[in-house]
DSSP file (Angstrom, degrees, kcal/mol; ACC not computed):
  #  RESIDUE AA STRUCTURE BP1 BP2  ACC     N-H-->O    O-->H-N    N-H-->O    O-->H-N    TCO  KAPPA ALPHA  PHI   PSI    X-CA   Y-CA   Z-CA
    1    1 A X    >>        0   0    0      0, 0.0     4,-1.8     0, 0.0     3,-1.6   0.000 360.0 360.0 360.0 -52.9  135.6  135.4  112.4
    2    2 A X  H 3>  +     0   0    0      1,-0.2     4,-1.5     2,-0.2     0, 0.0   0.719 360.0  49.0 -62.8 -15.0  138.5  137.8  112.1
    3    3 A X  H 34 S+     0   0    0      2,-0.2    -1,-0.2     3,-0.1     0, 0.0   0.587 106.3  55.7-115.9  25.0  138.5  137.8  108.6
    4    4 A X  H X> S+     0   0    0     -3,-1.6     3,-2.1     2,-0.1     4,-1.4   0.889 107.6  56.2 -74.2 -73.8  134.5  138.5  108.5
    5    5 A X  H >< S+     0   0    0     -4,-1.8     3,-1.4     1,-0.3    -2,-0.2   0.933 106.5  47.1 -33.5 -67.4  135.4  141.6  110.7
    6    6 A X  T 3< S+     0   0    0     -4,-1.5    -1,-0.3     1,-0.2    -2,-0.1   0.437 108.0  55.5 -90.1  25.2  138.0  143.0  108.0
    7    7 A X  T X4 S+     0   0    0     -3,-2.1     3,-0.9     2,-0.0     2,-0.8   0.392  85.1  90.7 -82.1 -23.0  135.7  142.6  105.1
    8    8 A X  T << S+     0   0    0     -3,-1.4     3,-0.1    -4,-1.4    -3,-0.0  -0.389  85.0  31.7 -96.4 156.8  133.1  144.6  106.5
    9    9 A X  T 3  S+     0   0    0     -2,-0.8     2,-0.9     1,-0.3    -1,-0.2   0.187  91.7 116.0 122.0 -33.4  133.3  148.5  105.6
   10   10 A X    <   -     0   0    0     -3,-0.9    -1,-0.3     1,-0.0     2,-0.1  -0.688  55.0-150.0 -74.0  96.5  134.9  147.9  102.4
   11   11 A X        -     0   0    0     -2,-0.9     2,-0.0     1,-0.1    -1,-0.0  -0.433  11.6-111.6 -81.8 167.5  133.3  148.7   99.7
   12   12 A X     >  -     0   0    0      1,-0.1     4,-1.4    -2,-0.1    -1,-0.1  -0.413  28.8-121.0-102.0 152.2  133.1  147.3   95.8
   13   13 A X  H  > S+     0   0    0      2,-0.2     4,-1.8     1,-0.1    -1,-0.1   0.624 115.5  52.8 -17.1 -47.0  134.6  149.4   92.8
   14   14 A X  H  > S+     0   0    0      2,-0.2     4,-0.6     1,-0.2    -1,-0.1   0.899 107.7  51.7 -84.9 -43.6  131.2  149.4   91.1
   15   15 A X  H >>>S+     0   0    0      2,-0.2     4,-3.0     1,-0.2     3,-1.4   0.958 107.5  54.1 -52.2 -50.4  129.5  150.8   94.4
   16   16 A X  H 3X5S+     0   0    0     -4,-1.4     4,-3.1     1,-0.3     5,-0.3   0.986 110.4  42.0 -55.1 -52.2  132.0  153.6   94.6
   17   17 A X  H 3X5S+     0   0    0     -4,-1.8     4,-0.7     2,-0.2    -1,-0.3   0.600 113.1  57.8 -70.2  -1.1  131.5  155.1   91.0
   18   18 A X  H <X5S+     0   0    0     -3,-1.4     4,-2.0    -4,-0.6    -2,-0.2   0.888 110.7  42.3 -33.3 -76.4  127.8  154.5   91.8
   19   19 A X  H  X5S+     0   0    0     -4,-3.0     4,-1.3     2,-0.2    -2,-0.2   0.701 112.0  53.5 -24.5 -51.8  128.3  156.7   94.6
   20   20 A X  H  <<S+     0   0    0     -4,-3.1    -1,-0.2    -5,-0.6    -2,-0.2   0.911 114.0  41.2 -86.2 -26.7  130.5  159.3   92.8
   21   21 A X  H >X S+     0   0    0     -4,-0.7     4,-2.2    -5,-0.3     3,-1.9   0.934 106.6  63.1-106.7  -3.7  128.0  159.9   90.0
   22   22 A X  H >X S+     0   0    0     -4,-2.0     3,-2.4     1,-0.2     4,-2.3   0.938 113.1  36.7  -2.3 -93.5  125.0  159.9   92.4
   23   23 A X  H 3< S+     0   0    0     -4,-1.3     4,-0.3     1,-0.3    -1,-0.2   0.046 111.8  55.4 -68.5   8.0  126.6  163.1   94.1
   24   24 A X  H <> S+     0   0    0     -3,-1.9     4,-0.5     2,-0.1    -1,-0.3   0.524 109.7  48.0-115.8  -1.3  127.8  164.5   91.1
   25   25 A X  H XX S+     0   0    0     -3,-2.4     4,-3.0    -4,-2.2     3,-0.6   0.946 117.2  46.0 -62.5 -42.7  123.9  164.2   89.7
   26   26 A X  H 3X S+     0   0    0     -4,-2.3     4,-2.0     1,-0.2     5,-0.4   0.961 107.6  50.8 -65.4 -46.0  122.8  165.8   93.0
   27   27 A X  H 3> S+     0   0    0     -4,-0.3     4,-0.8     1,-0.2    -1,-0.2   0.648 114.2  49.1 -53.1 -18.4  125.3  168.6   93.2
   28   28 A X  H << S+     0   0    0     -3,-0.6    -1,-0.2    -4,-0.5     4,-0.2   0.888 106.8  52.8 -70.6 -63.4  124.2  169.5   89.4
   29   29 A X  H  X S+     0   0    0     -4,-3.0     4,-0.6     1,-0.2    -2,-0.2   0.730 113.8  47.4 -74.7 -17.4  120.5  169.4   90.3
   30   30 A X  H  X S+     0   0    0     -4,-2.0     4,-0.7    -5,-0.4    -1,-0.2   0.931 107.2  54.0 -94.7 -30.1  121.4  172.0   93.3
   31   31 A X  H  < S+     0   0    0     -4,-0.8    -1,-0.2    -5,-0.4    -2,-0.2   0.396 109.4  44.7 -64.3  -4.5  123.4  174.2   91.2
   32   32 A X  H >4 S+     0   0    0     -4,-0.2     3,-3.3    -3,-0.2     5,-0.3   0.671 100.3  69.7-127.9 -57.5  120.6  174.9   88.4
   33   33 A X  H >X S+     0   0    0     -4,-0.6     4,-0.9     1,-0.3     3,-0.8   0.666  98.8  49.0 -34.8 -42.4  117.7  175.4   91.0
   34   34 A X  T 3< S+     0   0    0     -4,-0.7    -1,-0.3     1,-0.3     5,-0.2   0.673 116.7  44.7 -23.5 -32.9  119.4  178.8   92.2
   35   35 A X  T <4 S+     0   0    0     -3,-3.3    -1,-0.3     1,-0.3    -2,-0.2  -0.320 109.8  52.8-137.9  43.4  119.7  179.9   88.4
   36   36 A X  T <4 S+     0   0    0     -3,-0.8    -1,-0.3     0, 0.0    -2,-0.2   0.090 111.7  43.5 -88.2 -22.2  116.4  178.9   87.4
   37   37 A X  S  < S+     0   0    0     -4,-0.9    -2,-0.2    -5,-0.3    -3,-0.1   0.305 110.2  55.4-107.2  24.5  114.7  180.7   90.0
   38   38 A X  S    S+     0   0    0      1,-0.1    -1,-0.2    -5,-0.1     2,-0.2   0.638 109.5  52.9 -92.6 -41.4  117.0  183.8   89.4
   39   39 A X  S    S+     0   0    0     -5,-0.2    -2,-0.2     4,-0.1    -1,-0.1   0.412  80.7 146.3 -57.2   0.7  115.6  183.3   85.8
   40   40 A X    >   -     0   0    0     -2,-0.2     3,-0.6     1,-0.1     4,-0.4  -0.330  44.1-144.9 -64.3 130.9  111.5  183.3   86.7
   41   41 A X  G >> S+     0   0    0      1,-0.3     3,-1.5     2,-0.1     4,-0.6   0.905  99.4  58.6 -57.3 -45.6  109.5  184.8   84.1
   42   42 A X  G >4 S+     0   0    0      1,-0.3     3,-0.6     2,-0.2     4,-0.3   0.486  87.2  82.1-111.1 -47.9  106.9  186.3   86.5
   43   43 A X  G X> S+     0   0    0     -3,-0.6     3,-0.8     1,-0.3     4,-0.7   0.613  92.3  60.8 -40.5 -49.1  110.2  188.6   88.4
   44   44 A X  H X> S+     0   0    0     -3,-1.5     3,-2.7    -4,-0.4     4,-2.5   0.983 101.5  42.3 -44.3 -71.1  109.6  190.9   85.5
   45   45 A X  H <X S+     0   0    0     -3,-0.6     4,-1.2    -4,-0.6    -1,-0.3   0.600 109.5  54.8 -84.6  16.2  106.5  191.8   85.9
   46   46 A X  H <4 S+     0   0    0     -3,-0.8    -1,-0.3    -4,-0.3    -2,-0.2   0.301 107.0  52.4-111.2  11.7  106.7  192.4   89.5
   47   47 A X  H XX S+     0   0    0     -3,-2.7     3,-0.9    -4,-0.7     4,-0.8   0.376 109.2  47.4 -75.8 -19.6  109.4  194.7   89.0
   48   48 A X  H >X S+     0   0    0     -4,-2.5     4,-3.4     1,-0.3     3,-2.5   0.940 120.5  47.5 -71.2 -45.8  107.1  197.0   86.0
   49   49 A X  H 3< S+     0   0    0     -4,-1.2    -1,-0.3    -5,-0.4    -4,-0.0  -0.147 111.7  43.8 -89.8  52.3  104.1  196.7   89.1
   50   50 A X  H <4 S+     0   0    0     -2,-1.0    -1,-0.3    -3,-0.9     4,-0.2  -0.041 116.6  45.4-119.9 -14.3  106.5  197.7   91.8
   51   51 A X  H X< S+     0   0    0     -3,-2.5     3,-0.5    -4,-0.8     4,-0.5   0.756 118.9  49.9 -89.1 -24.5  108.1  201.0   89.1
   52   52 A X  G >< S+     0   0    0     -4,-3.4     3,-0.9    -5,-0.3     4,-0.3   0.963 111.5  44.8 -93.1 -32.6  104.0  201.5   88.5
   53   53 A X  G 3  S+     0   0    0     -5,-0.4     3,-0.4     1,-0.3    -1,-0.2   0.676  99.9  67.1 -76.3 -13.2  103.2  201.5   92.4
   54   54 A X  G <  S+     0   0    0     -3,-0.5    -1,-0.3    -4,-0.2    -2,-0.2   0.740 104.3  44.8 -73.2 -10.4  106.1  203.8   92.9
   55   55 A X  S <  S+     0   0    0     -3,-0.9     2,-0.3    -4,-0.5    -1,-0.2   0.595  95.7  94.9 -97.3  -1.8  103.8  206.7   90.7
   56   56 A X  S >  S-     0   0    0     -3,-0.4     3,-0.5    -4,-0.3     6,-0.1  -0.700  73.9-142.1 -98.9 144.2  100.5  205.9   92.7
   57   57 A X  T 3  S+     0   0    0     -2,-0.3     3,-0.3     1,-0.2    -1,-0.1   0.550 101.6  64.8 -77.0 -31.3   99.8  208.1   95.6
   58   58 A X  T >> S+     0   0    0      1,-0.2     3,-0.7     2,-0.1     4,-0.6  -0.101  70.8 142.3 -74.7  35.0   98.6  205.1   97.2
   59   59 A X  H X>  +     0   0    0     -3,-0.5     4,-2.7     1,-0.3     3,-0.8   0.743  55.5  52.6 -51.7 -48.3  102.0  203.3   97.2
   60   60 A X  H 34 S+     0   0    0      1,-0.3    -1,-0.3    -3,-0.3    -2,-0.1   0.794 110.3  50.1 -83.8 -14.0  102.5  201.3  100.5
   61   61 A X  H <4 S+     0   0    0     -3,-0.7    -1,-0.3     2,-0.1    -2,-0.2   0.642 106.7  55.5-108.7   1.2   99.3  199.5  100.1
   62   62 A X  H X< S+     0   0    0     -3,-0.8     3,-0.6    -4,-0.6    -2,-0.2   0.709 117.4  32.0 -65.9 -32.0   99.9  198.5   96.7
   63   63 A X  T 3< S+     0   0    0     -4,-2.7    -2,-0.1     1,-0.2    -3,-0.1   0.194  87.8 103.9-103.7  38.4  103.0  196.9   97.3
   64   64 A X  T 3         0   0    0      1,-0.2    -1,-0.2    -5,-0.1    -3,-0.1   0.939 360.0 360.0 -64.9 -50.1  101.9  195.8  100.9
   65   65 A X    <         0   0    0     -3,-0.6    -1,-0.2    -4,-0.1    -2,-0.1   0.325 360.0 360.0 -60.6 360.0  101.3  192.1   99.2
């Protein structure tokens, strides 16, 4: 029984590097979602339609959306 007890917790070699590139795929896949969605095509042209709404006399209810 006691030496059931100090086997469990212990994990194998193979598990650990399992584990380590697990977390270094996820930390990868969280680090390029920020800097693709700084990168969105569609940010362009809702900066041109926010420079064209500044010249409309109707301004605050174009960029209301």
């Amino acid at each position: 029984m006691a030496s059931e007890a100090e086997g469990m917790g212990k994990v194998s070699r193979g598990m650990r590097y399992v584990f380590a590139l697990a977390s270094v795929v996820f930390l990868a896949v969280l680090a390029i979602s920020p800097v693709k969605d700084l990168r969105r095509e569609w940010k362009r042209y809702r900066h041109r339609y926010a420079r064209y709404a500044l010249t409309r006399p109707d301004t605050k209810r174009l960029l209301a959306n």
